[in-house]
LOVOTI-609093 format. One record per residue: x, y, z negated of N, C-alpha, C, O, CB in turn; residue in three letters. Coordinates in steps of 0.1 Angstrom, whole numbers, padded with zeros to 4 digits, always signed. Glycine has a CB too. Example, Ala and Ser with C-alpha at 12.3 -4.5 7.8 and 13.67 -1.06 7.14 Angstrom:
REM residues 2
+0132-0057-0078+0123-0045-0078+0132-0033-0078+0142-0033-0085+0113-0045-0090Ala
+0128-0022-0071+0137-0011-0071+0129+0000-0079+0134+0011-0080+0141-0006-0057Ser
***
This chain:
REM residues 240
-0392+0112+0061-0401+0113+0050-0415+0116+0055-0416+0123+0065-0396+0124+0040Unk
-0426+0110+0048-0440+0110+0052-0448+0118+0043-0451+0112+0033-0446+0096+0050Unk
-0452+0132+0044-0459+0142+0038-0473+0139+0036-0479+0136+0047-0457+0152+0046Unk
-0482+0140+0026-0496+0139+0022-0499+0144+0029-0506+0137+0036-0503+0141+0011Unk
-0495+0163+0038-0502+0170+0042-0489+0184+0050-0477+0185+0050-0513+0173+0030Unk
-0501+0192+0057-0488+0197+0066-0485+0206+0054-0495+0211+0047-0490+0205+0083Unk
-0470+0210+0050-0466+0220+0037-0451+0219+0046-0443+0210+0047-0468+0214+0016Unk
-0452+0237+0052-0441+0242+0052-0424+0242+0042-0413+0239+0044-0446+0251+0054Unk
-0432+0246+0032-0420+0244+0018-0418+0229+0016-0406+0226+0014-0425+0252+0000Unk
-0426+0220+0015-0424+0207+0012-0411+0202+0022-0401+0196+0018-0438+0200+0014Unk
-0415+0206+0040-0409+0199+0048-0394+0211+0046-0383+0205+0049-0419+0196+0063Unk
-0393+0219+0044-0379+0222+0041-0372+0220+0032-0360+0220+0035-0378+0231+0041Unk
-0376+0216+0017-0372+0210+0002-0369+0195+0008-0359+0190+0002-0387+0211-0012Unk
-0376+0185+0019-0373+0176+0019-0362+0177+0030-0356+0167+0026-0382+0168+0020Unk
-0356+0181+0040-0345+0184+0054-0337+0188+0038-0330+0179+0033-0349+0200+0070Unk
-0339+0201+0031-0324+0204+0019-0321+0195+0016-0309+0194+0017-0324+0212+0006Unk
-0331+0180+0007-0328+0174+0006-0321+0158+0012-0319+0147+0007-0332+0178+0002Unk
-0319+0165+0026-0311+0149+0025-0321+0143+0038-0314+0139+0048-0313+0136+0005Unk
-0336+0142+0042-0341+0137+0049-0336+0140+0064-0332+0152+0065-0352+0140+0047Unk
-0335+0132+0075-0333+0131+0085-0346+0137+0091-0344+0147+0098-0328+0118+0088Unk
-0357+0134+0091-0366+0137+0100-0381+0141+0086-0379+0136+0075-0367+0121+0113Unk
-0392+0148+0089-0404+0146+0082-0413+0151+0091-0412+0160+0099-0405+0151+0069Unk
-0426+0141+0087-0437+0140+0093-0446+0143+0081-0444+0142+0069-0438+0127+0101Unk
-0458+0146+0088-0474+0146+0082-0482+0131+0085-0480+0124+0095-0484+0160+0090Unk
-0491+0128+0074-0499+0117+0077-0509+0121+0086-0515+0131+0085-0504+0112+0067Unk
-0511+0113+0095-0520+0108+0105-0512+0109+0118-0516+0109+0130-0534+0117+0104Unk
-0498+0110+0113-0490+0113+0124-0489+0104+0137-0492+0093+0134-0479+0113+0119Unk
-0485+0104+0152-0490+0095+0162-0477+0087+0163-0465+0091+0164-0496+0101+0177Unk
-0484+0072+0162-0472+0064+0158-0464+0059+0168-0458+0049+0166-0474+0052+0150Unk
-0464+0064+0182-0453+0067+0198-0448+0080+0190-0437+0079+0185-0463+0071+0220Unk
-0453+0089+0189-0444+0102+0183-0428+0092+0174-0417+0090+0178-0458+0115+0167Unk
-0433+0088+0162-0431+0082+0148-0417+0071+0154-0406+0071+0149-0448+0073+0139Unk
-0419+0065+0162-0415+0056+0167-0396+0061+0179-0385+0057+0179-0430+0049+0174Unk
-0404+0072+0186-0394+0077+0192-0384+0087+0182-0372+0088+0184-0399+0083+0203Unk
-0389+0091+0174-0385+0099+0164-0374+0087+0151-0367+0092+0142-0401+0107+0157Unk
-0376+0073+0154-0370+0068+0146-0359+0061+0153-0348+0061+0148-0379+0061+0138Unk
-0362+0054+0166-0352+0056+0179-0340+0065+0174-0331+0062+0166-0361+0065+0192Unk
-0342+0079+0180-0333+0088+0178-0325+0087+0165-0313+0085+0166-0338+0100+0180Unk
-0332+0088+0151-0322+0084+0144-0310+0071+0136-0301+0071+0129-0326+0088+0139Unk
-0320+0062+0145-0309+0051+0147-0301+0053+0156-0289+0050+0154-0312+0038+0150Unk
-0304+0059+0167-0292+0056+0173-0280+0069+0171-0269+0068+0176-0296+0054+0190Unk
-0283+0077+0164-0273+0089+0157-0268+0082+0145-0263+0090+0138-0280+0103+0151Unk
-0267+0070+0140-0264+0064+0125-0257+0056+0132-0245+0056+0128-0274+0056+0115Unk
-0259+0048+0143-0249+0038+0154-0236+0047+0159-0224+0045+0159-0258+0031+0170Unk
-0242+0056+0163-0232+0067+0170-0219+0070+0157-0207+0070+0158-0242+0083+0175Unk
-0227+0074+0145-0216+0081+0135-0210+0071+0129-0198+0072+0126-0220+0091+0124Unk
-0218+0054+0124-0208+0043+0121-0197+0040+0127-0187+0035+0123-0212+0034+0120Unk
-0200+0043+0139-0190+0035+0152-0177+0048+0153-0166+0046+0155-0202+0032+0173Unk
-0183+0062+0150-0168+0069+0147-0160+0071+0135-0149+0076+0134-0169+0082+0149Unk
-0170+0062+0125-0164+0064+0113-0153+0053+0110-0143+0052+0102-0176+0065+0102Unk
-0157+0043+0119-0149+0033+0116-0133+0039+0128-0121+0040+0125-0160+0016+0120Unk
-0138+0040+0138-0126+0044+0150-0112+0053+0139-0100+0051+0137-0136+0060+0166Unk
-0122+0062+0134-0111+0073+0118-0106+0064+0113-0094+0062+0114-0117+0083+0104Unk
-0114+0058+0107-0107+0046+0095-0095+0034+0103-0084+0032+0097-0122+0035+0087Unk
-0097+0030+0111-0092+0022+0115-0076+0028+0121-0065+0023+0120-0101+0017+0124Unk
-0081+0045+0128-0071+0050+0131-0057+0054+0116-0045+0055+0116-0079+0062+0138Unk
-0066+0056+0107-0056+0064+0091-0054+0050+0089-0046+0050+0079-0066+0076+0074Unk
-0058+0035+0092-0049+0025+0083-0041+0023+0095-0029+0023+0091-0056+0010+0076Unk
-0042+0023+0107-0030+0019+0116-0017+0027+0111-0006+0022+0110-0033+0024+0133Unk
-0020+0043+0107-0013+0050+0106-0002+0049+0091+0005+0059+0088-0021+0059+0109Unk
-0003+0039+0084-0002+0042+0070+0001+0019+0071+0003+0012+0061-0022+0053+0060Unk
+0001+0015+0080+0001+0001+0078+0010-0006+0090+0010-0006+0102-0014-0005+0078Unk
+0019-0012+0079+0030-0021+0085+0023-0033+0099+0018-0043+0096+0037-0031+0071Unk
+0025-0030+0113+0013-0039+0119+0021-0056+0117+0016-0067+0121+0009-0033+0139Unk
+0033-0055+0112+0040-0073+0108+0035-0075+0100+0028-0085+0103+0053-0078+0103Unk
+0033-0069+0085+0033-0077+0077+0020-0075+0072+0015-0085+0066+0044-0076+0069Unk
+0012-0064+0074+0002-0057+0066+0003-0053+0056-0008-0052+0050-0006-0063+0064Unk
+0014-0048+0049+0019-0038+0040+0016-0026+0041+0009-0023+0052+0032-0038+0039Unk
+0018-0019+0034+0015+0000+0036+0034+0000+0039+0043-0005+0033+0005+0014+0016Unk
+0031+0008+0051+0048+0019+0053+0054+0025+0049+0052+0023+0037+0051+0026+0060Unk
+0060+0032+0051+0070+0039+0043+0061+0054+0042+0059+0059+0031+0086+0040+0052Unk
+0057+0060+0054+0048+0070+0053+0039+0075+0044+0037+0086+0040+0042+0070+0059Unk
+0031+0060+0042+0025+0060+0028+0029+0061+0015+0025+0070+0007+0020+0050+0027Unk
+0041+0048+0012+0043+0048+0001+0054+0059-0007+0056+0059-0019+0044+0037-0001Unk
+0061+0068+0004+0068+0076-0004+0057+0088-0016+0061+0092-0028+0078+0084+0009Unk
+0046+0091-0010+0033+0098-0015+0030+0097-0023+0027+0105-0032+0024+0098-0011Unk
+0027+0081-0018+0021+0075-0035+0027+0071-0044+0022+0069-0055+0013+0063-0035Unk
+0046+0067-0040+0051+0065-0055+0053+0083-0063+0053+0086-0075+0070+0053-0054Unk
+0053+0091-0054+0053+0110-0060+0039+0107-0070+0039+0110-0081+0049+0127-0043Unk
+0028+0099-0061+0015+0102-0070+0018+0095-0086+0014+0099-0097+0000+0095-0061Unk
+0024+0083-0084+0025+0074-0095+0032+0080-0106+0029+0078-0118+0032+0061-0090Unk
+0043+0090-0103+0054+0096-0107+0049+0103-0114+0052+0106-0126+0062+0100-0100Unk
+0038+0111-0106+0030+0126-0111+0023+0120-0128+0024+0124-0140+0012+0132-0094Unk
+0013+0106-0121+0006+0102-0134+0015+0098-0148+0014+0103-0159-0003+0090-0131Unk
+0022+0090-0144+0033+0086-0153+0040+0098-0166+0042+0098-0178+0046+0082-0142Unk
+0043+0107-0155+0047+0118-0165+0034+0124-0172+0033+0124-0184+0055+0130-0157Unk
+0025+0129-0165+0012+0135-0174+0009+0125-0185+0006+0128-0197-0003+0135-0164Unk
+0011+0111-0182+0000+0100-0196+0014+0096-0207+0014+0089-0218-0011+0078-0187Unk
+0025+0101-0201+0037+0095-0212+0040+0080-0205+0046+0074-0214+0030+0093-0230Unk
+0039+0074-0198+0041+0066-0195+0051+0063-0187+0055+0074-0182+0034+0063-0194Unk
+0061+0049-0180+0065+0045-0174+0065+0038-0163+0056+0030-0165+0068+0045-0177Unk
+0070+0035-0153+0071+0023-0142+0081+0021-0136+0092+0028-0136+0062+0024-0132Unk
+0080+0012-0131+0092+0004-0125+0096+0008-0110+0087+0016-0107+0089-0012-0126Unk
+0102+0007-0102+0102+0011-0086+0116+0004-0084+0126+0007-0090+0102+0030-0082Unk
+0115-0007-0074+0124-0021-0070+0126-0017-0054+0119-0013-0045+0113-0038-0072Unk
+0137-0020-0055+0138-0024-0041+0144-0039-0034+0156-0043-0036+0144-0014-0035Unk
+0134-0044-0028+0140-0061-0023+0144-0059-0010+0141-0050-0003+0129-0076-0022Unk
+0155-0070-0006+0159-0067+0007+0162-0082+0009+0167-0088-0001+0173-0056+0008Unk
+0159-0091+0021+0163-0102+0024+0176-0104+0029+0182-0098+0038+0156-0106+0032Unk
+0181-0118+0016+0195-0117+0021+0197-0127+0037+0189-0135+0042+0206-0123+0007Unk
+0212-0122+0042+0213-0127+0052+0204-0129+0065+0206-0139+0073+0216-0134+0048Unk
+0196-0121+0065+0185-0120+0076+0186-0117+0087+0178-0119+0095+0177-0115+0074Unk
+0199-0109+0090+0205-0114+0106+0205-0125+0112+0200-0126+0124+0217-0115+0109Unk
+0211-0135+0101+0215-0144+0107+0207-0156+0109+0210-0167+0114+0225-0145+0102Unk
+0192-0150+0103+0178-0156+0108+0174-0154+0122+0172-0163+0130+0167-0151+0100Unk
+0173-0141+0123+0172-0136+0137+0183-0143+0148+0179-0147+0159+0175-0121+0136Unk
+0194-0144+0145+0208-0148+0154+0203-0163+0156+0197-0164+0167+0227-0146+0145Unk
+0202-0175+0147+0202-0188+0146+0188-0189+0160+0189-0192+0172+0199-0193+0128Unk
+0177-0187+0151+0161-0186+0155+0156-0179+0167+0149-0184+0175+0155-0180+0144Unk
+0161-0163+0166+0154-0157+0170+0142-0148+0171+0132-0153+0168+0155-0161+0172Unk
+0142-0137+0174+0139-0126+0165+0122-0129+0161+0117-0124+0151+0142-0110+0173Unk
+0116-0138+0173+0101-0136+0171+0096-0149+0153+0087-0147+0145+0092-0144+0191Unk
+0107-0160+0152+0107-0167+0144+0110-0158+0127+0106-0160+0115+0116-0179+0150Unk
+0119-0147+0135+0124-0136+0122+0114-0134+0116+0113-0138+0105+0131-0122+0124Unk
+0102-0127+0122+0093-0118+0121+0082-0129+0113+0076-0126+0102+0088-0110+0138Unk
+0081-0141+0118+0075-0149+0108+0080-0153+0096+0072-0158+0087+0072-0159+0113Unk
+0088-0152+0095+0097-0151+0083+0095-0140+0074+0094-0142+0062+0109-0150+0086Unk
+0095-0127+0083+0094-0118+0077+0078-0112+0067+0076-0104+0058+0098-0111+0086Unk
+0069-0122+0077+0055-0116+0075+0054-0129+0066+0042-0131+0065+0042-0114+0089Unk
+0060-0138+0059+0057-0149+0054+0063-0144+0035+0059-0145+0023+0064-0163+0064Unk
+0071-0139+0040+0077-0134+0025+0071-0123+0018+0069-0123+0006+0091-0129+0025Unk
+0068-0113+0027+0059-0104+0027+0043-0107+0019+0037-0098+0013+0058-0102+0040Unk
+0039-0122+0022+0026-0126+0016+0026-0129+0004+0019-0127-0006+0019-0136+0022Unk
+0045-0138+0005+0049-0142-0011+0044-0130-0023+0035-0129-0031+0069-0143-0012Unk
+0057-0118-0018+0054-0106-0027+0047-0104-0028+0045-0107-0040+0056-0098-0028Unk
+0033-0096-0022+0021-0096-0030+0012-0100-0034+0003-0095-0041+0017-0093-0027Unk
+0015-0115-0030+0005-0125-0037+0007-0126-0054-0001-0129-0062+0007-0140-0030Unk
+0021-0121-0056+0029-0122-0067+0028-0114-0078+0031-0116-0090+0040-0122-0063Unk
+0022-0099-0071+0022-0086-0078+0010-0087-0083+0002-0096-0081+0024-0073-0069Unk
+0005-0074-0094-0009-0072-0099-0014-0066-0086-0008-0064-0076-0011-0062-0111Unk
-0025-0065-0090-0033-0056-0081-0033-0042-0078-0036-0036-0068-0042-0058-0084Unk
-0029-0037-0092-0022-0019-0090-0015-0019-0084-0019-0014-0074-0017-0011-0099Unk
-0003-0021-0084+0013-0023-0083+0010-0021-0065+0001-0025-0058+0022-0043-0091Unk
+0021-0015-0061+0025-0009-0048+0033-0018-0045+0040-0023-0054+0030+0004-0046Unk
+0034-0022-0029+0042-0031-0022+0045-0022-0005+0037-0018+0004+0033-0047-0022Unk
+0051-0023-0005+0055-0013+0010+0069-0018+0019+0081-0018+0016+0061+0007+0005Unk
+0064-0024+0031+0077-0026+0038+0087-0011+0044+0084-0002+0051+0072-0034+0052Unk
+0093-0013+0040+0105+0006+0041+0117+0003+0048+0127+0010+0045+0114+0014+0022Unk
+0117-0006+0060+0129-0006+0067+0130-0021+0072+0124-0030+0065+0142+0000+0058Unk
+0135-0023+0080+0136-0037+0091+0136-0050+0081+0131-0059+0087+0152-0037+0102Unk
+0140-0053+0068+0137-0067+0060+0137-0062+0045+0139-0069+0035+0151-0080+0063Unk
+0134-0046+0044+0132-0038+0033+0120-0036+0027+0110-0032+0033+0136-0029+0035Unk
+0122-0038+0015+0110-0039+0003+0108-0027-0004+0117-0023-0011+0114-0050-0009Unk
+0095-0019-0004+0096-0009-0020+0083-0014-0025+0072-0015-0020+0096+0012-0019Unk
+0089-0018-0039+0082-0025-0046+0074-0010-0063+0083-0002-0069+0094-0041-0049Unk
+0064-0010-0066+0065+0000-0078+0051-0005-0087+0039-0006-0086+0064+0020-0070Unk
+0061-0007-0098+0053-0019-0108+0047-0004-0122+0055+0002-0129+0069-0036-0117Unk
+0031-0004-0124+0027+0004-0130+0034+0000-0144+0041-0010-0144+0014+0006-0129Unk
+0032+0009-0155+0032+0006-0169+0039-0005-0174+0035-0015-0181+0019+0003-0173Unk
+0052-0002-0169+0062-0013-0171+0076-0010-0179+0082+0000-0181+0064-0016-0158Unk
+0079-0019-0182+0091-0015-0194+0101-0022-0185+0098-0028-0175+0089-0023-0212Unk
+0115-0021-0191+0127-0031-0191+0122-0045-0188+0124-0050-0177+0134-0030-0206Unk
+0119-0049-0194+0116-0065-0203+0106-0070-0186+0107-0078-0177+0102-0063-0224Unk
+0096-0059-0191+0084-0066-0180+0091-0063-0163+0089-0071-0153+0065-0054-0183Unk
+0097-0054-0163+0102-0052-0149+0107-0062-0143+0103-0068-0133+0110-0044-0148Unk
+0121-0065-0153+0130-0074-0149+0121-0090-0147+0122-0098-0138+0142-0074-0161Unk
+0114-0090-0158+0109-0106-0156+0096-0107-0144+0091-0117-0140+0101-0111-0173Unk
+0094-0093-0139+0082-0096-0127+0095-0096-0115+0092-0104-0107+0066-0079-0124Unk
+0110-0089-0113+0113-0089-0097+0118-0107-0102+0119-0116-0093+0129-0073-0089Unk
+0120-0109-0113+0128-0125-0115+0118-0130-0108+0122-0135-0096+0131-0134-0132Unk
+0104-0132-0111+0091-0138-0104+0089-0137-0091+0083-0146-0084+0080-0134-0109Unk
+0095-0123-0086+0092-0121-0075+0107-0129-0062+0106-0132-0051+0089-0102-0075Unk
+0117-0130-0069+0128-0135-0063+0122-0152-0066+0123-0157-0055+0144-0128-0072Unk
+0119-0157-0071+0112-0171-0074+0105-0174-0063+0107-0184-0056+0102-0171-0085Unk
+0096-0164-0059+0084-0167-0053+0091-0170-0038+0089-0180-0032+0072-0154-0055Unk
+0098-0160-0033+0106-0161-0021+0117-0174-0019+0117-0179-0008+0114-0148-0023Unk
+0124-0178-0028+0132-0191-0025+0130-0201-0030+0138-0210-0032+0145-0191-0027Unk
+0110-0203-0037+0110-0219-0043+0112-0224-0028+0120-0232-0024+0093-0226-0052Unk
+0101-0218-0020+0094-0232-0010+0104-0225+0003+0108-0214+0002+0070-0232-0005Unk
+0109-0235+0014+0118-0228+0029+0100-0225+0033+0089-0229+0029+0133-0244+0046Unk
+0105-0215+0043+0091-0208+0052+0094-0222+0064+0105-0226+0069+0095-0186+0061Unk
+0081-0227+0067+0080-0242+0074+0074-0232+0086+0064-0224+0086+0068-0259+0066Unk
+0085-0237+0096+0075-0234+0109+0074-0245+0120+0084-0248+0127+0080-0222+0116Unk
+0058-0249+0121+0051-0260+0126+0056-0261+0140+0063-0269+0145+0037-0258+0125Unk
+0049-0251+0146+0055-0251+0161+0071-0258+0164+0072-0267+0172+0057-0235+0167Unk
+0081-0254+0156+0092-0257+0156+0097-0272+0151+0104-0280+0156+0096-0248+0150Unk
+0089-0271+0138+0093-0283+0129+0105-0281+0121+0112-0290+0120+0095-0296+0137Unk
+0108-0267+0115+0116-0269+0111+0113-0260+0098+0103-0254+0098+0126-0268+0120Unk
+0124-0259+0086+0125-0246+0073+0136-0244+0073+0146-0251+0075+0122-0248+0058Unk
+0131-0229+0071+0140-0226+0067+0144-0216+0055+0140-0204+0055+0143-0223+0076Unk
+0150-0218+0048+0153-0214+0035+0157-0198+0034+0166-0195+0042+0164-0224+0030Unk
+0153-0188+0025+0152-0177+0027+0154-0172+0007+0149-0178-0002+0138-0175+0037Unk
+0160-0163+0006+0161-0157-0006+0164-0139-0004+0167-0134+0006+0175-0166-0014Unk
+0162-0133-0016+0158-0121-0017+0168-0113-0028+0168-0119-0039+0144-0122-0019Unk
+0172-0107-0028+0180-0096-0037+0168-0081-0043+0158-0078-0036+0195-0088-0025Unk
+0172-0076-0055+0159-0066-0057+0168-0059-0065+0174-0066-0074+0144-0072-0064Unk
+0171-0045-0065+0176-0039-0073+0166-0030-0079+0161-0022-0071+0186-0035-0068Unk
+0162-0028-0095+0148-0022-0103+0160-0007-0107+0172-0006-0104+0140-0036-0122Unk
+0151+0002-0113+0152+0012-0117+0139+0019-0123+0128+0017-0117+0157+0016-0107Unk
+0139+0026-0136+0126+0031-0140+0127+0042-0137+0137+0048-0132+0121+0030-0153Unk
+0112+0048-0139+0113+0062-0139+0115+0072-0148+0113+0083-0145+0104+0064-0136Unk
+0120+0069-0159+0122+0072-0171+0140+0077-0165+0145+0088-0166+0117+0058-0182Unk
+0145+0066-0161+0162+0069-0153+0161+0082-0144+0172+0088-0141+0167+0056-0139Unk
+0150+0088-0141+0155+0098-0132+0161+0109-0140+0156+0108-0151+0145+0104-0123Unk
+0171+0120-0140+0176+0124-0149+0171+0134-0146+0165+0138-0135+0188+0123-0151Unk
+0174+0139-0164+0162+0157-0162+0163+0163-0157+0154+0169-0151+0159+0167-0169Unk
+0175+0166-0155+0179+0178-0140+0168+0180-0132+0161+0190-0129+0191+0171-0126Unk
+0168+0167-0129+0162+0165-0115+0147+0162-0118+0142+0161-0107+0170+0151-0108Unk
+0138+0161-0128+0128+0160-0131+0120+0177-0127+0123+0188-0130+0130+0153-0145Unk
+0110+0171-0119+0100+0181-0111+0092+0184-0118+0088+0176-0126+0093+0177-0098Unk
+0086+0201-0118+0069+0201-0125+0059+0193-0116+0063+0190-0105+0060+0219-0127Unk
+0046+0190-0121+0038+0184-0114+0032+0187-0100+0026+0179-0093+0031+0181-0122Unk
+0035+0201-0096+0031+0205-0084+0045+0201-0074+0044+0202-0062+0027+0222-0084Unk
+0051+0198-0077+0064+0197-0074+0066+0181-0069+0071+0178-0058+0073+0202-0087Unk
+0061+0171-0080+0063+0156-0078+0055+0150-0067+0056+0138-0063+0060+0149-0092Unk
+0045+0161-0061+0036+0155-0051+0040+0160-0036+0032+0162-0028+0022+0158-0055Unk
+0054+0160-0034+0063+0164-0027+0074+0151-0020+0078+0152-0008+0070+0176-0036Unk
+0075+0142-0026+0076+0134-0024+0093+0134-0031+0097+0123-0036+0072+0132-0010Unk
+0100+0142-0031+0115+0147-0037+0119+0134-0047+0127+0125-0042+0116+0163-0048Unk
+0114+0131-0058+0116+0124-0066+0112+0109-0063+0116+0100-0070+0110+0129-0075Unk
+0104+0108-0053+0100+0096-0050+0112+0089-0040+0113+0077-0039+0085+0097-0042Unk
+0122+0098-0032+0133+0094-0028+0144+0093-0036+0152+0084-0035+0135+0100-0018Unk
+0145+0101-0044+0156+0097-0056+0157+0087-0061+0167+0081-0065+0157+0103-0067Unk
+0144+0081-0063+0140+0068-0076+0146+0053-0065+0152+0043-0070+0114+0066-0081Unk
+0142+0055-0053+0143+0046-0043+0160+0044-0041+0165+0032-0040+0135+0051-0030Unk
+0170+0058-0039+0179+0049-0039+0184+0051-0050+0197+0049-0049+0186+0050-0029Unk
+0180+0054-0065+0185+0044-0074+0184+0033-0077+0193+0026-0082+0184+0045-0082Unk
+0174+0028-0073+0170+0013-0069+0180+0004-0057+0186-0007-0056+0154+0014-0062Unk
+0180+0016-0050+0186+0009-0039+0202+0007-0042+0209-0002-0037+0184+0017-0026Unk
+0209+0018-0052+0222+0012-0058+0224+0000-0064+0233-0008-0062+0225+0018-0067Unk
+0212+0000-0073+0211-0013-0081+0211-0027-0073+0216-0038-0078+0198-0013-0090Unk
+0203-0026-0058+0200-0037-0053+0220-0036-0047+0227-0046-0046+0184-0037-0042Unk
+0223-0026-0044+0243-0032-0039+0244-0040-0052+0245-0052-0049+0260-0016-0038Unk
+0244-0037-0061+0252-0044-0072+0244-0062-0071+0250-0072-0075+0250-0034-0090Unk
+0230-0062-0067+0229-0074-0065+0237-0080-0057+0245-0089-0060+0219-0076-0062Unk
+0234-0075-0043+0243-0080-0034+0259-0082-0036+0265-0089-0028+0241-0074-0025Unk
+0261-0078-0042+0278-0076-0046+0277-0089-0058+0289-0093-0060+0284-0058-0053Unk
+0269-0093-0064+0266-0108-0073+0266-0117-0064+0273-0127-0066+0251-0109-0082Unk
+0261-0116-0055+0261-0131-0046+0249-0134-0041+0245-0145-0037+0263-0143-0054Unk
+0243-0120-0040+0222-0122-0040+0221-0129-0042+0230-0137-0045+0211-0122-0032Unk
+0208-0131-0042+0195-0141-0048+0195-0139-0061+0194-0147-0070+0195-0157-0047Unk
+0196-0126-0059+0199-0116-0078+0194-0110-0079+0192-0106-0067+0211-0109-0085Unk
+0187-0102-0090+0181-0091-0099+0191-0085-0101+0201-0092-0103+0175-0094-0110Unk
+0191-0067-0103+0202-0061-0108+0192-0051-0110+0181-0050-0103+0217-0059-0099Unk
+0197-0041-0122+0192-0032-0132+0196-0018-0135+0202-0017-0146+0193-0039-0143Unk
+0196-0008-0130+0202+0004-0131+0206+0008-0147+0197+0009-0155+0194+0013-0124Unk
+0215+0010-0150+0218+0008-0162+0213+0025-0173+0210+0036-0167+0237+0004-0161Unk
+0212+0023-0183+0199+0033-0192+0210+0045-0188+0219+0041-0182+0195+0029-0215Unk
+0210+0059-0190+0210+0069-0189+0215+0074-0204+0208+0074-0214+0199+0072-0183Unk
+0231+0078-0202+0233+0077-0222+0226+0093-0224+0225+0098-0235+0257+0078-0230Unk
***
């Protein structure tokens, strides 16, 4: 900041506020110049650590296959989802997909062709989801999927979309020349299913407790897919 004149209180009201450096006019512009030096290169210095953090908390929180958020993450944030849900009266959905037969992708192919497979289905699903809606890889060809403001009706008809999206097209791999055809199992559960027992106060839901319950009721539901024949939807049944 550039002062009309020398004013002690001025140049401290402007440092309280927020200024990096202040000067008086008629000031010598080699002074002005080195003085502006220095604070670029303290703005280079703290971008370049701000990014090193950031880069460090998404490594930490991000699937490096698929580019999903991990399990680390999303157990937190489906507690956070859980937390809001209950405060606004509302509901959501929390899925879990699992690729069927995906050994035997790895066994045929080979594990590096798996992994493209894996990161290819992976793009399916979220390309597929809203934009709120949480998507998290949670285990070697495991999905946690958690669909905001969602009913019965809407749940079931988004994992149907999401099981669509996975076995219209085979995953084509060029190098190879070959597809291969791939399908998905999803077993849904709401949050509304968790039983009251077991229902947390809100200091409580940001603990993550309930966010593992919801998962493997989901994850029950997805056996009963698999026990259909995958390439199935299955639905945890209402709570009498």
């Amino acid at each position: 900041m550039v002062l009309d004149r020398e004013d002690d209180l001025a140049l401290i009201n402007a440092l309280d506020l927020g200024a990096n450096d202040v000067i008086a006019v008629g000031f010598n512009a080699e002074e002005a110049a080195l003085r502006l030096a220095g604070m670029l290169a303290r703005k280079r210095l703290t971008d370049r650590l701000s990014r090193s953090v950031e880069a460090g908390l998404n490594a930490a929180v991000t699937d490096p296959l698929t580019g999903l958020y991990n399990r680390r993450y999303a157990l937190p944030k489906l507690a956070r989802m859980a937390r809001h849900a209950d405060a606004t009266g509302g509901d959501f959905a929390v899925m879990v997909a699992d690729l069927d037969h995906f050994k035997s992708v790895n066994d045929k192919y080979g594990h590096a062709t798996g992994d493209v497979v894996l990161a290819e289905v992976a793009r399916r699903l979220r390309d597929t989801l809203s934009a709120g809606d949480l998507i998290a890889r949670i285990g070697g060809e495991e999905f946690l999927i958690v669909m905001q403001k969602a009913t019965p009706q809407t749940a079931s008809a988004m994992a149907h979309k999401l099981r669509d999206a996975v076995r219209c097209t085979p995953v084509f791999m060029r190098a190879r020349d070959i597809r291969i055809p791939v399908t998905i199992s999803i077993g849904i559960t709401l949050g509304s299913e968790l039983p009251e027992g077991d229902r947390k106060t809100t200091s409580q839901l940001a603990c993550g407790c309930p966010a593992s319950m919801l998962i493997d009721m989901a994850d029950k539901a997805l056996y009963g897919a698999k026990a259909c024949g995958r390439d199935n939807v299955t639905m945890t049944c209402p709570a009498a």
